[in-house]
C-alpha positions in Angstrom: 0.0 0.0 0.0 1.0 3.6 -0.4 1.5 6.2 2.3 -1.7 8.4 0.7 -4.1 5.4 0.9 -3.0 4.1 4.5 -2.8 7.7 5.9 -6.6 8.0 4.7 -7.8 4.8 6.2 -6.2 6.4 9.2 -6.9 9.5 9.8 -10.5 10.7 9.4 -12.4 13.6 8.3 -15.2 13.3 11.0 -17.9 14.7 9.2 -17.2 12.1 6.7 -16.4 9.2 9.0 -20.0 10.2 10.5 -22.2 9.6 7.6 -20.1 6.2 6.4 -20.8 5.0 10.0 -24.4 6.4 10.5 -26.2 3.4 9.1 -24.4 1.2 11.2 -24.3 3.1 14.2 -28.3 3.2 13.7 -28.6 -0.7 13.6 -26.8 -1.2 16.8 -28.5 1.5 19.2 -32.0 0.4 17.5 -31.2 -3.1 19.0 -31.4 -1.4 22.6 -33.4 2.0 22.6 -36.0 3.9 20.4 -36.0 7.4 19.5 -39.4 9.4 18.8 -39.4 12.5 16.4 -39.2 14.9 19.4 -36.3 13.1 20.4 -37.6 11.2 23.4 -35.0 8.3 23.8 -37.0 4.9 25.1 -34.3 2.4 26.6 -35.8 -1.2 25.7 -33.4 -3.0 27.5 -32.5 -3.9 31.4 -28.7 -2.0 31.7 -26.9 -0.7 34.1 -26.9 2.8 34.9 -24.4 4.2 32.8 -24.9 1.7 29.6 -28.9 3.4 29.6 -27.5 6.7 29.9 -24.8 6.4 27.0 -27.7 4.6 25.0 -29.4 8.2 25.3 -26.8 10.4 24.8 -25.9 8.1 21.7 -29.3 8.2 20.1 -29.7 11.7 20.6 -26.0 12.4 18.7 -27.4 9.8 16.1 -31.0 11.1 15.6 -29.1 14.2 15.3 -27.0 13.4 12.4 -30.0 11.7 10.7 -32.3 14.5 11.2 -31.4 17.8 12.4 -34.9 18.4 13.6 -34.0 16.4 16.4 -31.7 18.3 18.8 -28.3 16.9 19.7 -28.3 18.3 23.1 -30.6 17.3 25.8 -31.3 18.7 29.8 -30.4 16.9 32.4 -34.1 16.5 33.4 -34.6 14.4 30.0 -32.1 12.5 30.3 -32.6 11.7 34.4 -36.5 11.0 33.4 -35.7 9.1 30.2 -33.0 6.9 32.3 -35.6 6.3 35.2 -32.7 6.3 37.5 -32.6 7.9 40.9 -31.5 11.3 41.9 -28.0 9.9 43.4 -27.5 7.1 41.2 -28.1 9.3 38.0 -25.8 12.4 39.4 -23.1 9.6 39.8 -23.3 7.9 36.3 -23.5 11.5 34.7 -20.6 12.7 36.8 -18.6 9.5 35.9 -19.3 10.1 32.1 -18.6 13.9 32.3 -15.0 12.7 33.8 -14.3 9.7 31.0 -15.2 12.4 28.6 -17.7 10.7 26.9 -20.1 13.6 27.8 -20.0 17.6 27.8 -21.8 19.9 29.3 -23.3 22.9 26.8 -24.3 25.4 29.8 -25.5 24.5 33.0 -28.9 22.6 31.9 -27.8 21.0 28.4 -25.5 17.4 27.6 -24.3 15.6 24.7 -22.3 13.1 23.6 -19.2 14.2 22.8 -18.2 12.7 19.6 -18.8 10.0 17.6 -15.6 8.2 17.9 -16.3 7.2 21.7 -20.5 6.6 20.5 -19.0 3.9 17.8 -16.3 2.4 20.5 -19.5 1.8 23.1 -21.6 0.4 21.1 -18.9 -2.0 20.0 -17.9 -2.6 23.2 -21.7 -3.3 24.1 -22.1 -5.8 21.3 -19.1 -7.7 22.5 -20.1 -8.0 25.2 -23.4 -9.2 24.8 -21.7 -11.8 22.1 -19.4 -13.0 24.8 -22.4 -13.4 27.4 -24.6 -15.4 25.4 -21.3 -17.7 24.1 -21.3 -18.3 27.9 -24.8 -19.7 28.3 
């Protein structure tokens, strides 16, 4: 291979890397959540606190890059009633996600993901996890 071609499969244009990866991306948070056209995120799956919270976040970023209509951002009370967690145990999760940078804070009421680099390696992780578990049964 030449230098051009591996330094392009390398390094990525994000934008571009975005809308390569949306379709997939889509297929694997679809598996676990549901987003409505307001951009209410529905969680169809029993996970831990922080898994349903990056499930939101994700969708939201996703939904986002799909259709613009649907904002990226969201307020920490939509996201805290969309997780169904309680006060403590969502103030930790989001704290612990704010600190792995996986989240940022817009202002003091709006979140988001923070890029869709660490979306795609979750999700990934997720599914791998979930292979491993049910090679295990």
């Amino acid at each position: 291979m030449d230098f051009e071609k591996i330094k392009k499969e390398w390094i990525v244009n994000e934008e571009e890397y975005s809308k390569t990866k949306l379709s997939d991306l889509i297929l694997k948070l679809s598996s676990s959540c549901k987003i409505t056209k307001n951009g209410q995120v529905i969680v169809s799956k029993n996970l831990s606190g922080r898994k349903i919270l990056k499930f939101i976040l994700s969708a939201r970023f996703v939904a986002n890059a799909a259709d613009s209509s649907i904002p990226r951002e969201i307020t920490r009370e939509e996201l805290k009633a969309y997780s169904g967690l309680k006060d403590k145990v969502f103030a930790s999760r989001l704290s612990d996600m704010l600190r792995e940078n996986f989240a940022e804070k817009i202002d003091d009421k709006n979140i988001r993901a923070k890029n869709i680099l660490f979306i795609e390696r979750f999700l990934n992780d997720f599914k791998n996890e979930n292979i491993k578990m049910k090679g295990d049964e």
